[in-house]
KOLZA-103262 format. One record per residue (C-alpha): x, y, z; residue in three letters. Coordinates in steps of 0.2 Angstrom, whole numbers, plus 5000, padded with zeros to 4 digits. Layout:
XYZALA ...
END
This chain:
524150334898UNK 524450444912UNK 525150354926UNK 525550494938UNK 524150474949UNK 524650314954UNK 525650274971UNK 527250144970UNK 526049984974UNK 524950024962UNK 526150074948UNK 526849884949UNK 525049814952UNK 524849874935UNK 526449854927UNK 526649664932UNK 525449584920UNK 526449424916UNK 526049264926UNK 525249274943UNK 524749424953UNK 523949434969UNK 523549594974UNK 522949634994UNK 522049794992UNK 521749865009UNK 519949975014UNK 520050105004UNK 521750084995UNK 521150134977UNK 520749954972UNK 519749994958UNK 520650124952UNK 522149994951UNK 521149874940UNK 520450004928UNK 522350064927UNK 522949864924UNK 521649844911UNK 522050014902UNK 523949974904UNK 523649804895UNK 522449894881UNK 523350054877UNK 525350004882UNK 525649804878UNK 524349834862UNK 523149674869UNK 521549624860UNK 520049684870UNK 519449524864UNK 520749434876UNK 520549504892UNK 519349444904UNK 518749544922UNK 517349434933UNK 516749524948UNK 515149474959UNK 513849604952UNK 513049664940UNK 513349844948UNK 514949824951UNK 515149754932UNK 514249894925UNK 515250034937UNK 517049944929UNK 516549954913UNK 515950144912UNK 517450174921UNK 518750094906UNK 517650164892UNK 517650344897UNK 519750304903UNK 520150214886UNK 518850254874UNK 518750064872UNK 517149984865UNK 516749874881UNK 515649774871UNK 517249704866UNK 518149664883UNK 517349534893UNK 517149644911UNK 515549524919UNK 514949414934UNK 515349254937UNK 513749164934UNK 513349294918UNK 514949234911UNK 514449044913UNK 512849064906UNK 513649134890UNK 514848984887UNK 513448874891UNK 512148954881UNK 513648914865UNK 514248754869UNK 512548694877UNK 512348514866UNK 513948434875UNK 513048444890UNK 511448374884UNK 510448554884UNK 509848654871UNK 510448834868UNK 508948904876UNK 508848794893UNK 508148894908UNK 508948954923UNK 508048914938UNK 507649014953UNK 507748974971UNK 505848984970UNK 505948854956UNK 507248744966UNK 506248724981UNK 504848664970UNK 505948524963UNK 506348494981UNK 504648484985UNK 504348364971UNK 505548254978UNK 505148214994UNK 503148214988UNK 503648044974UNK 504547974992UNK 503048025002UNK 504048125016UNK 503248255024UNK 504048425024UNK 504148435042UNK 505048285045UNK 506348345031UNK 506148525025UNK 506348565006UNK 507748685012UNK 508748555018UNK 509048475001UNK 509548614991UNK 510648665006UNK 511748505001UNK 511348534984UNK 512048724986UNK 513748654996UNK 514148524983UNK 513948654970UNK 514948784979UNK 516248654980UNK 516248634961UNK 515548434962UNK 514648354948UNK 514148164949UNK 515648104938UNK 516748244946UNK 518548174950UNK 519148204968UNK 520348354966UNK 521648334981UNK 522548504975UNK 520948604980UNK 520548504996UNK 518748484993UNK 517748395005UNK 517748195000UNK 516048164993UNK 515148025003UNK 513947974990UNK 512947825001UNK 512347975009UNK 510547975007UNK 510548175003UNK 511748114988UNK 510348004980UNK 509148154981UNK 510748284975UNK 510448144961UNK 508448164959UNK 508648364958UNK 510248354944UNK 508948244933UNK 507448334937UNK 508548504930UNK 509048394918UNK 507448334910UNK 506848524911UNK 508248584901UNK 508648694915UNK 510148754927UNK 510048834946UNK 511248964948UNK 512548844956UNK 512348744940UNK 513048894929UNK 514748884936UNK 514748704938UNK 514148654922UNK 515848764916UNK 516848654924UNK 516048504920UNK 516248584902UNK 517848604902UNK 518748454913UNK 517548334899UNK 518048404882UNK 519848474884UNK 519648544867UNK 518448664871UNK 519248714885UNK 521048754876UNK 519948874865UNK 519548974879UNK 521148984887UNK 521849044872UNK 520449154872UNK 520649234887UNK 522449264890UNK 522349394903UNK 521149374919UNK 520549484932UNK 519649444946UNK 518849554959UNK 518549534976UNK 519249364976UNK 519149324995UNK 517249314991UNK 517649174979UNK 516848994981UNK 517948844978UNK 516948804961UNK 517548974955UNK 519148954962UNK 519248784950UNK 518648884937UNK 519849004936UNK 521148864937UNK 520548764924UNK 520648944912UNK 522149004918UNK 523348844918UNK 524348864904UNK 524449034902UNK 524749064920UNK 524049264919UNK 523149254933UNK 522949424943UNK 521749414959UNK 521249554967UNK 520549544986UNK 520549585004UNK 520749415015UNK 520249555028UNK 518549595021UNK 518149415020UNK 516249405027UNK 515349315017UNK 515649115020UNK 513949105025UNK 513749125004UNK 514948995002UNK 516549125002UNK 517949025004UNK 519649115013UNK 520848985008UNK 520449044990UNK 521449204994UNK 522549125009UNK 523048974999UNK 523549064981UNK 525249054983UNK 525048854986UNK 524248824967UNK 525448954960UNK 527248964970UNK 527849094955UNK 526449204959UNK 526949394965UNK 526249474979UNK 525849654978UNK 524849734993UNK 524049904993UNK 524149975009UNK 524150175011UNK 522150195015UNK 521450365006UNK 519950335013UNK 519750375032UNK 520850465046UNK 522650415054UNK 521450385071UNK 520350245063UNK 521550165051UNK 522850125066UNK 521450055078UNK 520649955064UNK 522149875061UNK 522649835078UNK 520949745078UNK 521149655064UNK 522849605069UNK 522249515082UNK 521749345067UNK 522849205061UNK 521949185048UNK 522649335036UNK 524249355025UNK 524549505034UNK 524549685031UNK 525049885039UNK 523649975032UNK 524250185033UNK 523750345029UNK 524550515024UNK 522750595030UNK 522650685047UNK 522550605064UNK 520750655065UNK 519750645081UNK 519650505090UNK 518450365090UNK 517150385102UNK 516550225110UNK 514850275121UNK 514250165132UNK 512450185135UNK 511050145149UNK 510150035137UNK 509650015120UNK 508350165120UNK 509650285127UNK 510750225112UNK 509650295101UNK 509350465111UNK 511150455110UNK 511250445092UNK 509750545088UNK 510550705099UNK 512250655092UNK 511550685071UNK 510750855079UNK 512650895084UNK 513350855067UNK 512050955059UNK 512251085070UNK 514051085065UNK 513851095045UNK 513650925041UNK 512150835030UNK 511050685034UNK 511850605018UNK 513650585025UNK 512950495042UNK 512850295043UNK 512150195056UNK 512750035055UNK 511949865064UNK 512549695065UNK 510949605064UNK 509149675054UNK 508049655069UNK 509149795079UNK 508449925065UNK 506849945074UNK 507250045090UNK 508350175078UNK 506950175066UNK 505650205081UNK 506750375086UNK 506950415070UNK 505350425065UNK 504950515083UNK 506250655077UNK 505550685058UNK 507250615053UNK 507050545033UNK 508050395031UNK 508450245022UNK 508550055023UNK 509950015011UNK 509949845004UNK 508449815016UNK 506749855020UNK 506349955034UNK 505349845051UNK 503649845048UNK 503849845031UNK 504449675032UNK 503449535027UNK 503549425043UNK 503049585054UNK 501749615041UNK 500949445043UNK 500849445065UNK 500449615063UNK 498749555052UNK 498449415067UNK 498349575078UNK 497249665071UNK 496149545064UNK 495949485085UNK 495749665088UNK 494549675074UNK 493849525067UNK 492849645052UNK 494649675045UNK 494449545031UNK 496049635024UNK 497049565038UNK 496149395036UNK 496449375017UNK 498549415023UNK 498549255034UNK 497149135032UNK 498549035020UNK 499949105031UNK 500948995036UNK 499948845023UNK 498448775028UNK 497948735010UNK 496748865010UNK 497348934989UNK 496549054980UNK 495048954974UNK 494448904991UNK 494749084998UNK 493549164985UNK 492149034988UNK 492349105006UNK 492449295001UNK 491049274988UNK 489949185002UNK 490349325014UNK 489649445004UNK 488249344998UNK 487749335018UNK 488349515023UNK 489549435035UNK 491349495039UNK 492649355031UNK 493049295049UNK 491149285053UNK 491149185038UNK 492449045042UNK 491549035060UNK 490048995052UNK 490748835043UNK 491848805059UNK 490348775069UNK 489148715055UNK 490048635043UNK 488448535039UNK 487648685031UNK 488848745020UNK 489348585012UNK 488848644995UNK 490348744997UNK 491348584993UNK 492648615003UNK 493848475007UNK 493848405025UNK 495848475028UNK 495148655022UNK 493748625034UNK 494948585050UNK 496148725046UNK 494748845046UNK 494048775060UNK 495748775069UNK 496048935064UNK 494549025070UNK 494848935088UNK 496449005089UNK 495849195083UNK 494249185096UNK 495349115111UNK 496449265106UNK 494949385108UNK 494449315123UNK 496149365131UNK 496049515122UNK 494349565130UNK 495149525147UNK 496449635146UNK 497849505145UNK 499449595140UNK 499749605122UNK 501449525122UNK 500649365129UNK 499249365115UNK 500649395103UNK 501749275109UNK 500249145109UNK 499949165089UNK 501649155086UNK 501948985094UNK 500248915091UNK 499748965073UNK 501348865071UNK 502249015059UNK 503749005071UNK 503748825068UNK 503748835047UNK 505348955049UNK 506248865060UNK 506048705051UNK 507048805035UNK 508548835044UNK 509348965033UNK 510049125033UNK 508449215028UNK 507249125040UNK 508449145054UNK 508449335051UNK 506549295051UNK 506349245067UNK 507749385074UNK 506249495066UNK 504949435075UNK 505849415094UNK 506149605088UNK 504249625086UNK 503949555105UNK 505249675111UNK 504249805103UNK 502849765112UNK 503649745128UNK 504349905126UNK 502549975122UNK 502049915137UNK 503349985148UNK 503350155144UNK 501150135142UNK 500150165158UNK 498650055150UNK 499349935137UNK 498349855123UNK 498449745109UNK 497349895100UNK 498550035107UNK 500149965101UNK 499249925085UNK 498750125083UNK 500450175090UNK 501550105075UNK 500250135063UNK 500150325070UNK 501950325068UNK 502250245051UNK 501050365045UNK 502250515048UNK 502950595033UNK 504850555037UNK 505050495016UNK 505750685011UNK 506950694998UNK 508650764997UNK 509650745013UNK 509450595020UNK 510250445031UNK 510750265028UNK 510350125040UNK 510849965035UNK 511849795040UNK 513949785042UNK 513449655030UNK 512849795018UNK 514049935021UNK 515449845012UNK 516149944996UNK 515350105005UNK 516050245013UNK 515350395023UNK 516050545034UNK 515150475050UNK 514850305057UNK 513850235071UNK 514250065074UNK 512750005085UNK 512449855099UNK 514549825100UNK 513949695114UNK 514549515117UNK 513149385108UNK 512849515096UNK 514449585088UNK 515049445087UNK 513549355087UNK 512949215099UNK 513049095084UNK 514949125079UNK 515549125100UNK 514648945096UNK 515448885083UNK 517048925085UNK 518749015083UNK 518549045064UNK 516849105064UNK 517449245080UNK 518749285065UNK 517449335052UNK 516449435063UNK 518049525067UNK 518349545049UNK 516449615048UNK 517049745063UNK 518549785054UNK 517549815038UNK 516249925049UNK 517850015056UNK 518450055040UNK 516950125029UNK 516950275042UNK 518250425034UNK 517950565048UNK 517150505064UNK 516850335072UNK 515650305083UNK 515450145092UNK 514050125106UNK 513549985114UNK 512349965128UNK 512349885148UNK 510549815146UNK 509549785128UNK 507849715127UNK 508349585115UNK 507149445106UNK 505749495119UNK 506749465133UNK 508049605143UNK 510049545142UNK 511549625149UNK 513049545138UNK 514349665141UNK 515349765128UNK 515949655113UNK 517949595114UNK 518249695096UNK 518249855110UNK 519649805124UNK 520549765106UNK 520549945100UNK 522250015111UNK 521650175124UNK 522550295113UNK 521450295098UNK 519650325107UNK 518750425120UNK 517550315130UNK 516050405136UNK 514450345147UNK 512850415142UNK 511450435154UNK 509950465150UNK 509150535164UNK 510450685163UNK 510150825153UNK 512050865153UNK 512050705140UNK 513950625139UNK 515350635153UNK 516950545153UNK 516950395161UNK 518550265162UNK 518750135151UNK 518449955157UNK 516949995168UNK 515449955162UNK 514149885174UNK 513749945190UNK 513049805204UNK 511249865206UNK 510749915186UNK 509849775184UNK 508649775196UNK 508649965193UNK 507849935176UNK 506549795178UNK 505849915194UNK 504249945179UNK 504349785171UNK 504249625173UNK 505749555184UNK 506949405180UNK 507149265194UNK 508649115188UNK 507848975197UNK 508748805202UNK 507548685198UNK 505848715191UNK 504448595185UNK 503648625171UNK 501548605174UNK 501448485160UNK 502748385158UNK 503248285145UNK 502348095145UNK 500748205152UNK 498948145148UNK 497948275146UNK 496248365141UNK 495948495127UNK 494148585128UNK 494348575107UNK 495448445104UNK 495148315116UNK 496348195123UNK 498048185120UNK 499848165126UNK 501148275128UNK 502648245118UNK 503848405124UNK 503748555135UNK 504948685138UNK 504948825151UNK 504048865164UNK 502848965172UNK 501949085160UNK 503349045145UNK 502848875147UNK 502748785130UNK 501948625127UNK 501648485112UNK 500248385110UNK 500148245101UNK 498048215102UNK 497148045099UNK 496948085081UNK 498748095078UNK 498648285075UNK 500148385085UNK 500048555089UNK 501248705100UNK 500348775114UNK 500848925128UNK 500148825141UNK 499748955152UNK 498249005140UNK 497648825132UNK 496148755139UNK 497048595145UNK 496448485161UNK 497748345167UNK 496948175165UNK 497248015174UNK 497147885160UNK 496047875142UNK 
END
C-alpha cells in the first residue's frame, strides 16, 4: 500500500484504527481520499475480513463513488465490504430479521406520497378537515420523533438528550394511528428503516451482539449530517467494540432543516472520552486569499470544535465583493464578468453561480437566456420549468385565452376542487360533442346547470366549476380593461386559494413554493417596468419568446444552483449571489435565533469554500423581492471577511466604464430609493391606515351574497379580505377587485 501521497494528518487518520476516531476534515482537505486509504490500510495491512468492515454514507452517489474508488485501489470484491446508506443498510437487516418485528420479509417501504395518504386517512376516520389540520402536520411530528430515534415502547435515553416524549399530546395518539396503519400494511416510511434497527436491536440483544461482531470496524461519512436515530444506531453497533471512526465537518453542518443534528459531531467526545481527535486541515482545494477569509468567517461561531484550515497553494487574487445598483445590474454584472473570464481562456464548465434561495435563479436565468449562455440547474429545475410557475402560468393564459383548454385541463383540479379524471372527461367529451372550447363548456353548466344534469355531476363539482369560471371571467374583465398584469395575477393567486393550500403545508418544499411564486410577481413587476404597454398577453409571449431560445447546447456549459446544492462540489470560479441581510442569512434564521444565524454562516462558509481560483460575492442596494422592491443592506458574513482579503467594487449600471473602486462600508446613498421607484410604483410607510373592509364587516357579493368578514389585511390596492358567506363557504378576496357593497345589517 503506497502511503506517500498522504500528508501527516492523514497518514495517522489512517493508521489509528483502534477504538474511536473522529476525524474533522476541513473543505477540501482530501477527506475521501483518507477514508478510501483507512479502508485499504485495514484490508491490505492489518489482514481484516471485508466481511467485517462497515462504511455508511448519505447516498447512493456518494456510496457508489466510495466503492469504485476501493475496488480499483485494492482490487477488493466490494460485493464483499458493506460501503452503503443508511437507510439501504436498515432495509437489509430488516428485510432478514423482519418476523421479530411483526413483518414479513417482503414489507413495502413507503413514500412520502404514501405517508401523506395514511395521514389523510387519519384525520378523514376523525372527520377533521384538512384545512383545520393539514396532513403535513402529522407526518412533521411523525418525521421528528423518527429522527429522534422514538418508538412507542422506546425507553428515555438521557445519554443522547432526546427530547422527553409528551405522549398526552394529541399528535402522539395520531403518531400512534399511522405506526398501526404501517403496521397492518406490512410497510415502513423511510424513518421507520432506521428506527425499526433500533427497535431491533435494543428488544433482542442477541441479534444485536451478532452484528456487532459482525461489523468490527465502522466508518461513517459526513457525520455532522447525522440524525440523533443514526447517532443511536451507531452506538448501539459500535458499544463493545468501541472501533468507531467518524468522519465530518461541524463547519459544513447545513442541513438541520433534514433533521441534522450538530451535537452529533460537537458531543462525540461525551459518549466516548477515549476517543482520538484527528483534524485535517491543509485545504488542496482553493487559494491562500479564500481559505484565510473563509476561516475568519467561520470563526466567528461558538458552536464548532474548532479548526486553522491552510493551504500551501498561492495567494491568488483577491475576493471581489461587487456591490451592485440592483438585482438586474447584478446580472449584467455577472453576465459581463463570464464574458471576461472567457475572454481570458476559461470555459463555461469551470464557473458557478451560487444562490441562497431557488426563487433568486430567475433574474440570472432571464440574462442568461438574453445572452445565448447554455446553462444548468443542478439539483433543480430551471423557473418556469417548475411546477408551481407552471400552474399560474396556465391561469394566465387560459384568462388570456379562454380556447386554451391545455391550460384549463392543468388547473381545473389545481389546487383540488374534486374535479378527477372521470368528471374532467365527461366535461372534455361534452365539449367536443358541442364544438365549444373546455372553458365555454364549464360556463355553460355554471350558468345552466339545469340542462346538463344528465352529466350527473355532483353538486360540489357543480359549485367549484361554477366558482371557478367566476373567478376566470372576472379576470377577463380586468384583463380587457387593461388592468396591470401583476394585479390580475396577484388576484388568482389569493383568490383561487393556491396560496392558501401551500401555506397550510408548512414545509420546506411549500415554502420554497411560495418563494417561487412571489418571484413570479416580481417578474411581472419587472415586465412592467421596463414595458411601455404592459399586458398579461405580452408578458405571457415574452417568457415564452424567451424559453424558446436554443440556449440547451452541449459541451461547455454553466452551473446554477442552491449553496444548499453546491456542497461536495468545487469549481475555478464562484459567484455568490444576493449577499444581503434577510436573504443570506435568510429572514427566517435572523427570526429564529443565534443558532439558526450559525448555520447560515456555515452554508456561507460552505459557498466560500467550493470556489478554487476566484470568488465573487455580489450583493445588491435595492432587489425586487417576492413582488415587492427592498433595500436590506449587504449581509453581516461581508464586514466579517477582514479588508485584506477582498477588493470591493460598485458596479453601475448606467456607465459603460462597468466596475470602479469604491471604499468599503458605504453602501447606500440617501436619495437611491426614490431614484429607482421614479418608473414604478412608489412606496409610502403610513402611520395608521384603515383597511375598507374591516374585520366584523357585513357585506354584499354580487355572486356570493351576504356575508361577514372574518379578516383583512393591507390596505389600499393590497387589500386582502375573508369572507365568511351565509352558506358558511369562506373565501380570499383582493378587495380592491371583488364585487363587494358594504351592507348595514342581514
Amino acid at each position: 500500500m503506497d502511503l506517500e501521497s498522504l500528508n501527516d494528518s492523514q497518514l495517522l487518520a489512517v493508521k489509528e484504527t483502534q477504538g474511536p476516531v473522529m476525524i474533522l476534515a476541513g473543505a477540501g482537505s482530501g477527506k475521501t481520499r483518507t477514508l478510501v486509504g483507512r479502508i485499504q490500510y485495514l484490508l491490505e495491512e492489518l489482514r481484516i475480513s471485508p466481511f467485517q468492515i462497515l462504511a455508511v454514507t448519505f447516498s447512493n452517489k456518494a456510496a457508489r463513488e466510495m466503492r469504485e474508488r476501493v475496488s480499483s485501489q485494492t482490487g477488493t470484491d466490494t460485493g464483499a465490504l458493506q460501503i452503503t446508506t443508511f437507510h439501504a443498510l436498515c432495509a437489509k437487516i430488516l428485510r432478514s430479521e423482519a418476523k421479530h418485528l411483526g413483518l414479513s420479509s417482503n414489507f413495502s417501504i413507503y413514500d412520502d406520497s404514501e405517508s401523506k395518504a395514511i395521514a389523510k386517512a387519519i384525520l378523514a376516520k376523525r372527520g377533521i378537515s384538512q384545512k383545520e389540520l393539514p396532513p403535513t402536520s402529522i407526518l412533521y411530528y411523525v418525521a421528528d420523533l423518527k429522527n429522534q430515534g422514538h418508538y412507542s415502547s422506546a425507553p428515555h435515553r438521557e445519554e443522547f438528550e432526546v427530547d422527553e416524549i409528551d405522549k398526552e399530546d394529541e399528535f402522539y395518539s395520531y403518531y400512534l394511528e399511522y405506526e398501526s396503519e404501517l403496521h397492518r400494511s406490512n410497510a415502513l416510511d423511510f424513518g421507520g428503516l432506521i428506527v425499526g434497527v433500533i427497535q431491533l436491536f435494543e428488544t433482542y440483544p442477541e441479534i444485536l451482539e451478532r452484528y456487532r461482531r459482525r461489523f468490527k470496524y465502522i466508518l461513517v461519512d459526513e457525520y455532522q449530517d447525522t440524525n440523533r436515530a443514526q447517532f443511536i444506531l451507531l452506538h448501539l453497533l459500535a458499544q463493545d467494540h468501541r472501533n468507531l471512526c467518524v468522519v465530518g465537518d461541524e463547519d459544513q453542518s447545513i442541513y438541520s432543516w433534514r433533521g441534522a443534528d450538530i451535537r452529533n459531531i460537537l458531543d462525540f467526545e461525551k459518549l466516548y472520552e477515549e476517543a482520538q481527535l484527528i483534524k485535517l486541515e491543509q485545504n488542496y482545494r482553493s487559494s491562500k486569499n479564500i481559505i484565510e477569509a473563509a476561516s475568519h468567517v467561520i470563526a466567528n461561531n461558538e458552536h464548532r470544535k474548532g479548526k486553522s484550515m491552510w493551504t500551501d497553494n498561492d495567494s491568488g487574487e483577491s475576493i471581489e465583493i461587487v456591490e451592485c445598483r440592483d438585482d438586474k445590474s447584478e446580472s449584467e454584472f455577472i453576465i459581463k464578468e463570464i464574458e471576461n473570464i472567457k475572454k481570458n481562456g476559461g470555459s463555461l464548465d469551470d464557473i458557478a453561480l451560487f444562490y441562497r434561495n431557488n426563487s433568486q435563479s430567475r433574474v440570472l436565468e432571464d440574462a442568461l437566456r438574453k445572452t445565448r449562455f447554455p446553462y444548468r440547474i443542478v439539483g433543480g429545475i430551471k423557473f418556469y420549468d417548475r411546477k408551481e410557475i407552471k400552474d399560474l402560468l396556465s391561469y394566465l393564459r387560459l384568462i388570456v385565452n379562454h380556447k386554451d383548454s391545455l391550460a384549463l385541463s392543468r388547473i381545473i383540479n389545481t389546487p383540488s376542487r374534486g374535479v378527477g379524471a372521470t368528471s374532467l372527461r365527461k366535461l372534455e367529451n361534452e365539449a367536443i360533442k358541442l364544438q365549444c372550447s373546455l372553458f365555454e363548456m364549464i360556463q355553460q353548466i355554471s350558468e345552466r346547470p339545469d340542462d346538463f344534469k344528465y352529466l350527473k355531476l355532483s353538486a360540489k363539482i357543480r359549485s367549484s366549476l361554477r366558482e371557478f369560471s367566476y373567478l376566470i371571467e372576472e379576470c377577463r374583465v380586468l384583463e380587457a380593461t387593461e388592468e396591470k398584469p401583476h394585479a390580475i395575477y396577484e388576484k388568482v393567486l389569493n383568490e383561487s386559494s393556491y396560496i392558501d393550500h401551500l401555506r397550510a403545508d408548512k414545509n420546506y418544499e411549500s415554502l420554497s413554493r411560495i418563494e417561487n411564486l412571489e418571484e413570479l410577481l416580481s417578474a411581472i413587476k419587472d415586465y412592467e417596468i421596463s414595458t411601455e404597454s404592459a399586458s398579461l398577453a405580452g408578458f405571457l409571449e415574452t417568457i415564452t419568446l424567451d424559453q424558446n431560445k436554443d440556449e440547451e447546447q452541449s459541451g461547455d456549459i454553466l452551473s446554477l444552483m442552491t449553496v444548499h446544492g453546491s456542497k461536495g462540489l468545487e469549481y475555478p470560479y464562484v459567484f455568490v449571489i444576493g449577499a444581503e441581510e434577510s436573504l443570506f442569512p435568510s429572514f427566517q434564521s435572523m427570526e429564529a435565533g443565534e443558532m439558526a444565524i450559525e448555520e447560515e454562516r456555515r452554508l456561507f462558509y460552505v459557498a466560500m469554500t467550493r470556489a478554487m481560483k476566484k470568488l465573487y460575492i455580489s450583493f445588491a442596494r435595492g432587489r425586487m423581492l417576492w413582488g415587492n422592491m427592498q433595500f436590506n443592506g449587504p449581509s453581516r458574513f461581508i464586514d466579517e471577511i477582514p479588508q485584506d482579503y477582498y477588493e470591493w467594487k460598485f458596479y453601475n449600471d448606467n456607465k459603460l466604464a462597468g466596475l470602479k473602486k469604491q471604499s468599503p462600508g458605504i453602501h447606500y446613498d440617501d436619495d437611491y430609493s426614490q431614484e429607482f421607484f421614479e418608473e414604478g410604483e412608489k412606496t409610502y410607510i403610513h402611520g395608521k391606515k384603515m383597511a375598507k373592509y374591516p374585520k366584523g364587516c357585513r357585506i354584499q357579493h354580487a355572486l356570493y351574497g351576504h356575508g361577514v368578514v372574518l379578516n383583512t389585511e393591507g390596505y389600499g390596492n393590497e387589500e386582502k379580505v375573508v369572507i365568511k358567506f351565509s352558506d358558511g363557504m369562506q373565501k380570499k378576496f383582493m378587495a380592491s377587485f371583488a364585487p363587494l357593497e358594504i351592507v348595514e345589517g342581514f
